[in-house]
N, CA, C and O of each residue as an XYZ file, in Angstrom:
636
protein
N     164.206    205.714    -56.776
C     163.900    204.606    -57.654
C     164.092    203.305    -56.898
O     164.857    203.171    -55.943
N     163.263    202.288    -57.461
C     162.927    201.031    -56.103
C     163.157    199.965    -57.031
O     163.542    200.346    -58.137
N     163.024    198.740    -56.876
C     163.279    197.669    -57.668
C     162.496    197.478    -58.641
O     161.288    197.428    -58.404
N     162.855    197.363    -59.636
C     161.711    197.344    -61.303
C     160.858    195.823    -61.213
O     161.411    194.756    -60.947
N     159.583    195.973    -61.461
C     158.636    194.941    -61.631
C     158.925    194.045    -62.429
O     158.568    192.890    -62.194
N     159.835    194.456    -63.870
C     160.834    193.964    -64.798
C     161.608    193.639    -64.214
O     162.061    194.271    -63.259
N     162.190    192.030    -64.794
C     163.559    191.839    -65.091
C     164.250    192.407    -66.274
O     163.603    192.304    -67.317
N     165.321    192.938    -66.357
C     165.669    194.156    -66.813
C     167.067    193.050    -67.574
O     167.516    192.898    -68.710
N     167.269    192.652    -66.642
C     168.128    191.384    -67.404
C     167.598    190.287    -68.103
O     168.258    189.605    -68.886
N     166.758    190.160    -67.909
C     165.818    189.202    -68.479
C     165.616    189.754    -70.768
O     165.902    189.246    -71.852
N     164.997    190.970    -70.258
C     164.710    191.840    -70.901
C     165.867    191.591    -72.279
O     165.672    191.092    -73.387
N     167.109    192.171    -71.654
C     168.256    192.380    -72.226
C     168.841    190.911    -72.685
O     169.685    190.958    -73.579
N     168.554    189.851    -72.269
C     168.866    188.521    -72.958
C     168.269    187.936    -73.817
O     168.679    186.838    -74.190
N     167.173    188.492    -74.346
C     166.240    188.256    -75.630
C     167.765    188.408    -76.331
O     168.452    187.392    -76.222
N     168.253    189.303    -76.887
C     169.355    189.532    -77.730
C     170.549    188.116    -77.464
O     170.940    187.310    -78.308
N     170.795    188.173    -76.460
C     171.470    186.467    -77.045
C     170.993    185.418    -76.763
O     171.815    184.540    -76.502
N     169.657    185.078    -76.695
C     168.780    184.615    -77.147
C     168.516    183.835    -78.867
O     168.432    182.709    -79.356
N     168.481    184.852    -79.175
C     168.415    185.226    -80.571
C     169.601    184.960    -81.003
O     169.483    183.977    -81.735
N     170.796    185.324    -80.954
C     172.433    185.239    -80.999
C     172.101    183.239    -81.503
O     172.049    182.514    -82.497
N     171.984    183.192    -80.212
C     172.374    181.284    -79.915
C     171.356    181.275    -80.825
O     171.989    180.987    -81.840
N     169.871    181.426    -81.273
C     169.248    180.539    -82.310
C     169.503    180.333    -84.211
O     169.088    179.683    -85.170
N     170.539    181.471    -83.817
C     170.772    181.098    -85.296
C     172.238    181.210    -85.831
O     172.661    181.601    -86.919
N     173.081    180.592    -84.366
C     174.028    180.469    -84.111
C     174.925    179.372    -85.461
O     174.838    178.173    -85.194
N     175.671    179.679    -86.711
C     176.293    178.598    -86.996
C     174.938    178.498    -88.314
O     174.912    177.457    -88.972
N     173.952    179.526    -88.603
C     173.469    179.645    -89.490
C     173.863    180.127    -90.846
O     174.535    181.158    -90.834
N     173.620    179.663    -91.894
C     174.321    180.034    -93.443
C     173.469    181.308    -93.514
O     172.538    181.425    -92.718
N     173.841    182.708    -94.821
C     173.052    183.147    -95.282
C     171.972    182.397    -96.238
O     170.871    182.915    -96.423
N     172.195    181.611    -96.620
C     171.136    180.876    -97.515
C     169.907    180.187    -96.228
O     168.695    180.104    -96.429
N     170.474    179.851    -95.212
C     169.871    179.197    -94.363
C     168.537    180.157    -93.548
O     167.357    179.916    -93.293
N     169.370    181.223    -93.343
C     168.929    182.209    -92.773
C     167.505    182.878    -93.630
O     166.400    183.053    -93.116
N     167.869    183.163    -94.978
C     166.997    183.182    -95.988
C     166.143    182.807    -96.143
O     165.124    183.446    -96.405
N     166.302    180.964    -95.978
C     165.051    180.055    -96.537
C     163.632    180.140    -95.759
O     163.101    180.397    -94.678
N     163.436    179.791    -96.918
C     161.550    180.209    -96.815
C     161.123    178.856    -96.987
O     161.661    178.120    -97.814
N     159.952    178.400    -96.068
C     158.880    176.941    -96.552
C     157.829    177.775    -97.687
O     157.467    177.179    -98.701
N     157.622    178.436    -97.560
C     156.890    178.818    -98.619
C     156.772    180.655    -98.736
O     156.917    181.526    -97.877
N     156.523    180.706    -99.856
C     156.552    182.216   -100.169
C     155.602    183.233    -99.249
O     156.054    184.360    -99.046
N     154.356    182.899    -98.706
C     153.798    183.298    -97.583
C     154.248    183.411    -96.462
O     153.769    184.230    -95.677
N     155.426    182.489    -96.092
C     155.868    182.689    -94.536
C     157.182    183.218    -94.542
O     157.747    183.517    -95.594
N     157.733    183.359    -93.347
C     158.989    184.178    -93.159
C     160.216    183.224    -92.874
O     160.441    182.191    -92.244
N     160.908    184.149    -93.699
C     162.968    183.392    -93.277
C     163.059    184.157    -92.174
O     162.431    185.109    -91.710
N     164.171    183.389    -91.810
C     164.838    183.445    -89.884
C     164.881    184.989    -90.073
O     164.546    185.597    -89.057
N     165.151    185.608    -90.927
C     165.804    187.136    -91.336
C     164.763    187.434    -91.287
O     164.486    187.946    -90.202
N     163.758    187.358    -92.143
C     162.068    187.933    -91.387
C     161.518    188.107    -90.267
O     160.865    189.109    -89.975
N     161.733    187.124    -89.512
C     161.438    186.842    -87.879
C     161.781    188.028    -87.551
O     161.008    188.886    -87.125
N     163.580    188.218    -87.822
C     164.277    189.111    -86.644
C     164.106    190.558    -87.244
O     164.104    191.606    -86.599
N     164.005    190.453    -88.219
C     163.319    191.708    -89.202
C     161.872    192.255    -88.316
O     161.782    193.480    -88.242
N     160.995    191.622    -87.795
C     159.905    191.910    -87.293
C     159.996    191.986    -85.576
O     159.059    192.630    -85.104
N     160.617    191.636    -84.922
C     160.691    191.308    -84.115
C     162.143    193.056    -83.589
O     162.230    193.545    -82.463
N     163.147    193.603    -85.104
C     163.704    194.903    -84.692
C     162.222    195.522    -84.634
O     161.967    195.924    -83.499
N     161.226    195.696    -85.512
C     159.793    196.373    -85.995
C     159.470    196.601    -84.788
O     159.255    197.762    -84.440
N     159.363    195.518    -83.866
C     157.699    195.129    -82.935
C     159.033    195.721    -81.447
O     158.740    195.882    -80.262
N     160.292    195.895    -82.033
C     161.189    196.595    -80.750
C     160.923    198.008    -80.949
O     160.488    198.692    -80.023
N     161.169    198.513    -82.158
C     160.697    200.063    -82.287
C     159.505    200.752    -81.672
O     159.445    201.729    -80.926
N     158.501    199.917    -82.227
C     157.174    200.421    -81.698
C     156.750    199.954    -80.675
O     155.683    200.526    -80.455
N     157.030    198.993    -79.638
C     156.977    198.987    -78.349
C     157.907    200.093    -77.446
O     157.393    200.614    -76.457
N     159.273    200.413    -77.832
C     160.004    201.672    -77.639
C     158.823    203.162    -77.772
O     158.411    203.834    -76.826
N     158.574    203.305    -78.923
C     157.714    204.176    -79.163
C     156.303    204.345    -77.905
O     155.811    205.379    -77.455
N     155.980    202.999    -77.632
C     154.452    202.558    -76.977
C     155.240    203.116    -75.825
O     154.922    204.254    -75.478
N     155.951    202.680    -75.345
C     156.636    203.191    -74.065
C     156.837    204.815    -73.424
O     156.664    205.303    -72.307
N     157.178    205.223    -74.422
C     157.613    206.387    -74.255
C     156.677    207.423    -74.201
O     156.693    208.480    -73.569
N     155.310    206.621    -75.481
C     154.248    207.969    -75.688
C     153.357    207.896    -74.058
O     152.896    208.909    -73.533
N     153.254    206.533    -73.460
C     152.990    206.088    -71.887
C     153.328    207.037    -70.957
O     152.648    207.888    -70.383
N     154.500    206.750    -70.901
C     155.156    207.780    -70.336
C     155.196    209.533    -70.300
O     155.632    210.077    -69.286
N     154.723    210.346    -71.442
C     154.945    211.004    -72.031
C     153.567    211.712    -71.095
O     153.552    212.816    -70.549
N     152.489    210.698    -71.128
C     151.137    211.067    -70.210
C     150.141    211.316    -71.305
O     149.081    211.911    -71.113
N     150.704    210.619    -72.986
C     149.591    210.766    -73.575
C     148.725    209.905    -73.337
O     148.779    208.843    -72.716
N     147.605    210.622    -74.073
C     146.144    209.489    -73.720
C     145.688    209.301    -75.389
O     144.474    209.400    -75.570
N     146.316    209.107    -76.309
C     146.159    209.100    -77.357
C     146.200    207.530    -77.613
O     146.576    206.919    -76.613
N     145.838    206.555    -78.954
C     145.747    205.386    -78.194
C     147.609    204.672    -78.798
O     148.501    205.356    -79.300
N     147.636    203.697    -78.607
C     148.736    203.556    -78.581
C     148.906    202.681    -79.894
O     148.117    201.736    -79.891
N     149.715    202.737    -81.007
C     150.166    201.994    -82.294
C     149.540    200.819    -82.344
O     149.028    200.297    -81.354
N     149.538    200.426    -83.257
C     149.378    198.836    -84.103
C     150.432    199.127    -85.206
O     150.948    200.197    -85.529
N     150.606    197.860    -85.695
C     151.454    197.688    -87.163
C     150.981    196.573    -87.723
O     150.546    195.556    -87.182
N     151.134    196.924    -89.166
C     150.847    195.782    -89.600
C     152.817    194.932    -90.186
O     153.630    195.203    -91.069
N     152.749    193.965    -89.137
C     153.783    193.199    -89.652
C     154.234    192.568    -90.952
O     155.431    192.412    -91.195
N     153.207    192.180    -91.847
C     153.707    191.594    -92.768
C     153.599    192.486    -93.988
O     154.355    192.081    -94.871
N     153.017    193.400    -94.281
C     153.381    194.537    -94.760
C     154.783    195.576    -94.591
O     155.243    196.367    -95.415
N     155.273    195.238    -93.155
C     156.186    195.769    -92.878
C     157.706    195.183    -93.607
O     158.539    195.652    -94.383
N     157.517    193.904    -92.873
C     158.107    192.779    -93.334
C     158.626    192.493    -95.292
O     159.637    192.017    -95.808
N     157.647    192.930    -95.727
C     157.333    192.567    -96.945
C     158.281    194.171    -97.915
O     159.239    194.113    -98.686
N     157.516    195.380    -97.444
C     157.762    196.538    -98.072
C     159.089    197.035    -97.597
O     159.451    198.179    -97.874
N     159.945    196.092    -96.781
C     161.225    196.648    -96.343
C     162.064    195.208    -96.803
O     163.161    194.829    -96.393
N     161.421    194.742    -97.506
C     162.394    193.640    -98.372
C     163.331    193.143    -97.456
O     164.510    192.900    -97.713
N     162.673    192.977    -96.202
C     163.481    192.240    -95.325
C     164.885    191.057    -95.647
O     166.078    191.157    -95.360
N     164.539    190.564    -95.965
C     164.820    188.751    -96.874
C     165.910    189.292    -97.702
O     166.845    188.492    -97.748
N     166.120    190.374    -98.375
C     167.537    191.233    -98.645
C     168.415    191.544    -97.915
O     169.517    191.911    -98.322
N     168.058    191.445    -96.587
C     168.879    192.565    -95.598
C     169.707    191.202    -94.952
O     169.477    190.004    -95.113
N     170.837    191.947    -94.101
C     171.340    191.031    -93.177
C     171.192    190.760    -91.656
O     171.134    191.678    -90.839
N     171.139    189.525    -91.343
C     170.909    189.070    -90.174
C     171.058    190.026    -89.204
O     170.297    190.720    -88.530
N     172.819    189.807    -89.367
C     173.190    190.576    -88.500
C     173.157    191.898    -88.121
O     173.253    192.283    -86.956
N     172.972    192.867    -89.460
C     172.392    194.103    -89.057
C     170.944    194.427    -88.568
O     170.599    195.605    -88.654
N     170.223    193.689    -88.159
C     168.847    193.706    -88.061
C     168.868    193.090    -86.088
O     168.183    193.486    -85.145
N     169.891    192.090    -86.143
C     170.340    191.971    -84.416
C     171.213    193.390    -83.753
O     170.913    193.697    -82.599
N     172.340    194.288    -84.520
C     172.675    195.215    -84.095
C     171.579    196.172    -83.834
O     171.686    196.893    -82.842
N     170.680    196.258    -84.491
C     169.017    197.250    -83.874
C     168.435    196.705    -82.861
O     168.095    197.282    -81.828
N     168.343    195.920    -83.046
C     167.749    194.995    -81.779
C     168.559    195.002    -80.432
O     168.026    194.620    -79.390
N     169.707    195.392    -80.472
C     170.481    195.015    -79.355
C     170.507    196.226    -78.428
O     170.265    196.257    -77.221
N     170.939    197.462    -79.457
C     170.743    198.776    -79.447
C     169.732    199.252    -79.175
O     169.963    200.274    -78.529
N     168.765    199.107    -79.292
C     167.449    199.329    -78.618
C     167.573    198.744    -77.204
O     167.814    199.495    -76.259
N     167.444    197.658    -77.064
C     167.240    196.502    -75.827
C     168.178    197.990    -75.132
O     167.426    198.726    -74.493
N     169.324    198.364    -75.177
C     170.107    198.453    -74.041
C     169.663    199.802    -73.987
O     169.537    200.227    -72.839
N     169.244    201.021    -75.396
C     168.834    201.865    -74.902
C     167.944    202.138    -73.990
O     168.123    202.967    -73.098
N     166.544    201.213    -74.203
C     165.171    201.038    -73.058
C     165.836    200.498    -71.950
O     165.224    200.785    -70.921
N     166.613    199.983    -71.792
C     167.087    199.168    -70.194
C     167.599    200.658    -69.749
O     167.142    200.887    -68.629
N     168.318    201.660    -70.188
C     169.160    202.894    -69.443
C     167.566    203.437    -69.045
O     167.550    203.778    -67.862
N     166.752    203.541    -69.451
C     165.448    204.483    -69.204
C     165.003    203.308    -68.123
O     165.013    203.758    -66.978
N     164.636    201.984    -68.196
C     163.848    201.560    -67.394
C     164.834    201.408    -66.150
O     164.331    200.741    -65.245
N     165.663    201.707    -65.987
C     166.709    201.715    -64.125
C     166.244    203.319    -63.824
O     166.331    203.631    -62.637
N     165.816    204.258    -64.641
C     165.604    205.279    -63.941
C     164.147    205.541    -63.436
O     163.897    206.391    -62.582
N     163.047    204.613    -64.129
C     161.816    204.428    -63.770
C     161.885    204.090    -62.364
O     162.762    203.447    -61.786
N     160.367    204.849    -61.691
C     160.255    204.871    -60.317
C     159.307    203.631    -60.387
O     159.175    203.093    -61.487
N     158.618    203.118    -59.279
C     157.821    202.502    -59.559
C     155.985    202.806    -60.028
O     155.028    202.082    -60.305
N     156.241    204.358    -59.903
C     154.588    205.037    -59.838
C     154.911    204.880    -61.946
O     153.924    204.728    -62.665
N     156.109    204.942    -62.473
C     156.294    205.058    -64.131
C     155.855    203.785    -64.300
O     154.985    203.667    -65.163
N     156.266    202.585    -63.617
C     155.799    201.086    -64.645
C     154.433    200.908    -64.393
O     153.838    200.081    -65.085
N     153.718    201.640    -63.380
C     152.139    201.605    -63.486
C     151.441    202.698    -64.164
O     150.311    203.114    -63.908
N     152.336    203.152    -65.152
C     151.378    204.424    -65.964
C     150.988    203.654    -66.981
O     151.792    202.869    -67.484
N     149.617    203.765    -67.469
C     149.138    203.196    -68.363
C     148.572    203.977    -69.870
O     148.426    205.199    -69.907
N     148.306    203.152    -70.992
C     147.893    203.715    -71.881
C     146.856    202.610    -72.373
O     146.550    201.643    -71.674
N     146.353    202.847    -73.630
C     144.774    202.135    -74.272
C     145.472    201.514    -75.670
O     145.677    202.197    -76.673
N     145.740    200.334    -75.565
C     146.053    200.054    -76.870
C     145.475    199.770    -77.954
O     144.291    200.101    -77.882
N     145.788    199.227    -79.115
C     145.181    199.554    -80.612
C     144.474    198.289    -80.279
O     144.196    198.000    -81.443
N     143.809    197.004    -79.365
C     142.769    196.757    -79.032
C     141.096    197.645    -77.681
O     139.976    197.445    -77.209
N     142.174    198.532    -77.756
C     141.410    199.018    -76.504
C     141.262    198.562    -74.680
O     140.477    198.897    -73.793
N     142.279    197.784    -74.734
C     142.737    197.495    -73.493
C     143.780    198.408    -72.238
O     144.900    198.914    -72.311
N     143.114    198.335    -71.516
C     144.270    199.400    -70.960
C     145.425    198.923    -70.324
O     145.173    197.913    -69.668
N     146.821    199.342    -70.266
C     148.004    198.562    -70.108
C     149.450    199.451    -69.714
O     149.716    200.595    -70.085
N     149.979    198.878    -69.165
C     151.131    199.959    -67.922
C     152.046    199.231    -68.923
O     151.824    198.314    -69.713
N     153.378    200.092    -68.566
C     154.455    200.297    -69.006
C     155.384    198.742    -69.012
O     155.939    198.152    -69.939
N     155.244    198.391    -67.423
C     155.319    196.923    -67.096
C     154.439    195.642    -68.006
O     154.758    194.567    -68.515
N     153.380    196.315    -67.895
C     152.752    195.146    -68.661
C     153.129    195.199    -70.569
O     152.664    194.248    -71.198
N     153.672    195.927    -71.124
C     154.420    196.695    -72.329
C     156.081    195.706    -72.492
O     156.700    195.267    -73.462
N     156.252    195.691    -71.372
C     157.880    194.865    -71.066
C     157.661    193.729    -71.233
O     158.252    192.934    -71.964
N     156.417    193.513    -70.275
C     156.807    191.968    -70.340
C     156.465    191.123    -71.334
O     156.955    190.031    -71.619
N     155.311    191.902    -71.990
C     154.550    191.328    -73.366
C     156.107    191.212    -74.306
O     156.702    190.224    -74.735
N     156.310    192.171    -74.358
C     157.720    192.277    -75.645
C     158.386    191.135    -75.600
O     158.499    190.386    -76.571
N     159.103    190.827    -73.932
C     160.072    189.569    -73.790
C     158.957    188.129    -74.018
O     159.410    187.215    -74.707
N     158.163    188.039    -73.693
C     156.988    186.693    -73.882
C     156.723    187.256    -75.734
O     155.993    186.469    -76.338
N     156.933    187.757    -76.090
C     156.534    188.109    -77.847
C     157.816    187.748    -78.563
O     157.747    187.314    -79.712
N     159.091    187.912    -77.902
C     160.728    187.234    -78.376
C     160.372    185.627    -78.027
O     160.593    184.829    -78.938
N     159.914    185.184    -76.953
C     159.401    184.008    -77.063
C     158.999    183.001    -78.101
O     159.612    182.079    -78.638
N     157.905    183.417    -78.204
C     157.168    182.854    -79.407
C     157.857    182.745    -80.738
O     157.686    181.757    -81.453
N     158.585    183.685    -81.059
C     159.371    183.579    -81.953
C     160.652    182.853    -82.018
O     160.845    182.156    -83.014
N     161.526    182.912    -81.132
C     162.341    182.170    -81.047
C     161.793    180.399    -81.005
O     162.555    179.462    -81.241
N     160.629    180.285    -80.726
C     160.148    179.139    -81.120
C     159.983    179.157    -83.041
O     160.598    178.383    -83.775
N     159.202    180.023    -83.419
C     159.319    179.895    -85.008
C     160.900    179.996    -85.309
O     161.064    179.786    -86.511
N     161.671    180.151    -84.895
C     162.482    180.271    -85.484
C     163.269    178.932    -85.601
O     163.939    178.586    -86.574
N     163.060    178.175    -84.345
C     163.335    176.965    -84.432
C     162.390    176.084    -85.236
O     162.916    175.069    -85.692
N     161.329    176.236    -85.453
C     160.562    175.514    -86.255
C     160.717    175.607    -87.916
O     160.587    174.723    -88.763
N     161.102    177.263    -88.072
C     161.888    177.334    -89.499
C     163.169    176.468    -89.699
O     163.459    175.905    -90.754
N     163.845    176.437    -88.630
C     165.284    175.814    -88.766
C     165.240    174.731    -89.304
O     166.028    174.497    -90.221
N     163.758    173.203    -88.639
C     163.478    172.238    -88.689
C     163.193    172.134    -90.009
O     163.605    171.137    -90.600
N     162.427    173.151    -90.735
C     161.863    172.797    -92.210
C     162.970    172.972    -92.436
O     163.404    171.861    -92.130
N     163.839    173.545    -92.759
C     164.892    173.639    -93.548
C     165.295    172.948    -93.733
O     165.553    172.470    -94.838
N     165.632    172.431    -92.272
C     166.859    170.661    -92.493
C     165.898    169.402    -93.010
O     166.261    168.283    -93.373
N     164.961    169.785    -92.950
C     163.656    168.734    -93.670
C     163.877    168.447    -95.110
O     164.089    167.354    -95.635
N     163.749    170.187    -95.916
C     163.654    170.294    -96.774
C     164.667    169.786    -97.706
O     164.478    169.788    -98.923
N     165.842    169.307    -97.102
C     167.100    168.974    -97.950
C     167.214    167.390    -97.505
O     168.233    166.747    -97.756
N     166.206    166.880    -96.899
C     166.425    165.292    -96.632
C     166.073    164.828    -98.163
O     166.107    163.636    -98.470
């Protein structure tokens, strides 16, 4: 096994990442919604354990040498039918974390011929294991931006 195309630490700091953005957050805070269509901070991370599962999953079936094509989800269905916005923060970061570190024990044993195995995803693009990683950590991205942008309405909303 040779040096991973991944940062593997990188990877694994999405989780306090996430930690620090909603660091010193209320449950009510955490909760709030700008509007009934969009998501509380708890939604975000609610989707974001989701989009960790089934990239776990995407990974593995890759690996596995299927050629079957690889998942989609629909998020806000997900989001929605698991009454996210009930649940707690923090149990929804303990999945998230737990995952992160389970895929990091598998990706130190990946050779480098594993992060170029590829599969066909639910656009029909074809895409390696590496390119699967890095999307995930650039997909914690984006969100951790909504999440700061939820934060902003919030403190808006009470001016």
């Amino acid at each position: 096994m040779s040096q991973s195309p991944v940062d593997i630490d990188t990877y694994l700091h999405t989780y306090e990442q996430l930690q620090e953005a909603i660091e010193g957050l209320s449950e009510e805070q955490l909760k709030w919604k700008a509007a009934e269509a969009q998501w509380s901070v708890t939604e975000v991370l609610t989707h974001l354990a989701d989009h960790n599962i089934v990239v776990s999953f995407r990974i593995r079936e890759v690996l596995s040498g299927s050629e079957v094509r690889l998942p989609a989800f629909s998020q806000d269905p997900w989001v929605s039918g698991q009454k996210a916005n009930e649940g707690q923060a923090s149990d929804v970061l303990d999945l998230f974390r737990n995952l992160l570190i389970y895929n990091s024990l598998l990706f130190r044993r990946l050779t480098p011929e594993d992060w170029n195995k590829s599969g066909v995803n639910f656009k029909g693009e074809t895409v390696t294991v590496s390119a699967i990683v890095q999307s995930f950590v650039a997909h914690v991205q984006g969100h951790l931006k909504q999440i700061e942008r939820i934060k902003q309405g919030e403190v808006g909303s009470r001016k």
